[in-house]
C-alpha positions in Angstrom: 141.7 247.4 -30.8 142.6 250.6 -30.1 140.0 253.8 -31.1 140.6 257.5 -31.5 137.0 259.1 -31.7 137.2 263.1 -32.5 134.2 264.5 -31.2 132.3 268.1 -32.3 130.5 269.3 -28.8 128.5 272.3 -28.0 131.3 274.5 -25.6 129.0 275.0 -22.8 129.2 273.8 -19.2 128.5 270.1 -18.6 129.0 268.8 -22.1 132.4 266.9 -21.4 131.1 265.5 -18.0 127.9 263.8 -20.0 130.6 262.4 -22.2 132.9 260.8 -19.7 129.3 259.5 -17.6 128.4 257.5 -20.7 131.7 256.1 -20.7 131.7 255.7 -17.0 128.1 254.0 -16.8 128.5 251.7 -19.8 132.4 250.5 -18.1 134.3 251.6 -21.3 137.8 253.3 -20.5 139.3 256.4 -21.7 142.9 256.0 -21.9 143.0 259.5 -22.9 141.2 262.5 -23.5 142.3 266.2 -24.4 139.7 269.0 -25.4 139.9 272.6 -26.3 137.7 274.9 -28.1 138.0 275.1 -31.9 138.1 277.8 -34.0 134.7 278.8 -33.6 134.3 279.7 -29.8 130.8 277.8 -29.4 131.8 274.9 -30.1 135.2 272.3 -28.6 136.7 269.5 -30.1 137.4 266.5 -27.8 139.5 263.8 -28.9 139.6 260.9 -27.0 141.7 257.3 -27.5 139.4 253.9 -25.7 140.2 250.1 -26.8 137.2 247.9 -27.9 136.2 245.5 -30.5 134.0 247.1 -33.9 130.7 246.5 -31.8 131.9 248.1 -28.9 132.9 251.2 -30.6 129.6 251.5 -32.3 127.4 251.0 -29.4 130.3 254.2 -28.2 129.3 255.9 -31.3 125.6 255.6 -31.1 125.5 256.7 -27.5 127.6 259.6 -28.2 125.4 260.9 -31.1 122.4 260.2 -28.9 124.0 263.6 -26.2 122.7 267.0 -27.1 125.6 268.6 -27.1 127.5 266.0 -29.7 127.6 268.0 -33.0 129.6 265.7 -35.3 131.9 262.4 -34.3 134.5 260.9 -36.3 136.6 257.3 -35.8 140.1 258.6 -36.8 141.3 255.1 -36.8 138.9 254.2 -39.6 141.3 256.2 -42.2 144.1 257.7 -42.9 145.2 260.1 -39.8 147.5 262.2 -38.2 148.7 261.9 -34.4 150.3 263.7 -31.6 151.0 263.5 -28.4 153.2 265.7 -26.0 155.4 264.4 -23.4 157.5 265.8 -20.6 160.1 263.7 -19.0 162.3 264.4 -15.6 165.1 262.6 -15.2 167.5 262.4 -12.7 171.2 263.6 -14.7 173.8 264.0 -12.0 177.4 262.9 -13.8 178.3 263.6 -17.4 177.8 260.1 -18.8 174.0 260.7 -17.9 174.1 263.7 -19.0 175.6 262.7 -22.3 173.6 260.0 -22.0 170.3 261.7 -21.9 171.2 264.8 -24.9 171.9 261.5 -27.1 168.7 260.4 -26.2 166.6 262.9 -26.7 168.3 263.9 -30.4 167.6 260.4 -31.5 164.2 261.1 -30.6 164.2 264.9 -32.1 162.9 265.7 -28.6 164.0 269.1 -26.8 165.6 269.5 -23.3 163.5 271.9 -22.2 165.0 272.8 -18.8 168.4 272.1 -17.0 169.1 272.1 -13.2 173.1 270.8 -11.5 171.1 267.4 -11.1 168.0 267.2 -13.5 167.0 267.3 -17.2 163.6 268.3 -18.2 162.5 266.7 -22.3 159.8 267.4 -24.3 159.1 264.9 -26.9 155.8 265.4 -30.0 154.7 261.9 -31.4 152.9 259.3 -31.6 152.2 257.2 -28.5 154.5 254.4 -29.7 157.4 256.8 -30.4 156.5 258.2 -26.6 157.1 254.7 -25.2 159.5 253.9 -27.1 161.5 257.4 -25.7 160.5 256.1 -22.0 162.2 252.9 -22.3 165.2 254.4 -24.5 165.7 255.5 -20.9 166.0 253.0 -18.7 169.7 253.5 -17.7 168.3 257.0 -15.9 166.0 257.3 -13.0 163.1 259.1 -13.9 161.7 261.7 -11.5 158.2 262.5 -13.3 156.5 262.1 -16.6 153.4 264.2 -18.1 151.5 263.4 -21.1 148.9 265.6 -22.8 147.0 262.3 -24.5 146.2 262.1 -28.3 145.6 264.8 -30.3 144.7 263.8 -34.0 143.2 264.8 -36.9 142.2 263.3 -40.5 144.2 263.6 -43.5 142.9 265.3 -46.9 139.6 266.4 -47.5 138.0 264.1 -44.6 137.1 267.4 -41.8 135.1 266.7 -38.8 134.2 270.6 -39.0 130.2 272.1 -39.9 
């Protein structure tokens, strides 16, 4: 099943590499991570999505409190949340029916061309994962050039905070 942990770390050097070690000696994979500091400068938020059953995640979990630098940890997928991902899509758009074809596209998905050449078209699409794919294969009648995602951001709903 697939896990987003939101993780409350110390922002000093080091931290996120003892993060991805634990991951890295215990054979668990990140299928993505993103991390920036938070509003208080000493400390980041690190958000990261893995797969596992509910005894994989809490041996995760455990480890991850064990680290110094772990201040707070949350499992996003254990209540209501709120996801985002960023993607950026080059496609190959060298008549008008791609063209066309590609604008129609991306309004469907509320995504944004973001840059125009004579032969290419450069979208940016915000969503969930699954809205991401879905995007990717709405294309399949254009060659792609290039894709870049930024990985999961997310963040609980209500009251629930993973802030001090």
């Amino acid at each position: 099943m697939r896990h987003i942990i939101s993780v409350l770390l110390e922002n000093e050097s080091g931290a996120l590499a003892r993060v991805v070690g634990l991951f890295a000696q215990r054979g668990y994979n990140i299928d993505s991570l993103t991390v920036a500091a938070t509003e208080d400068p000493t400390m980041s938020r690190l958000t990261l999505v893995t797969r596992g059953d509910d005894k994989v995640i809490e041996q995760i979990t455990k480890q991850l409190h064990k680290l110094i630098e772990v201040v707070k940890l949350m499992d996003l997928s254990e209540a209501a949340h709120i996801e985002r991902e960023l993607l950026m899509v080059k496609v190959r758009a060298t008549n008008n029916d791609q063209r066309e074809e590609v604008k129609r596209s991306a309004d469907i998905f509320r995504g944004q061309i973001i840059d125009v050449s004579p032969t290419t078209y450069t979208i940016q699409v915000v969503g969930t994962s699954d809205k991401l794919e879905a995007f990717i294969e709405a294309l399949q009648g254009v060659q792609i050039l290039e894709t870049v995602r930024t990985g999961v951001s997310g963040i609980a709903r209500g009251e629930r905070t993973l802030s001090l």
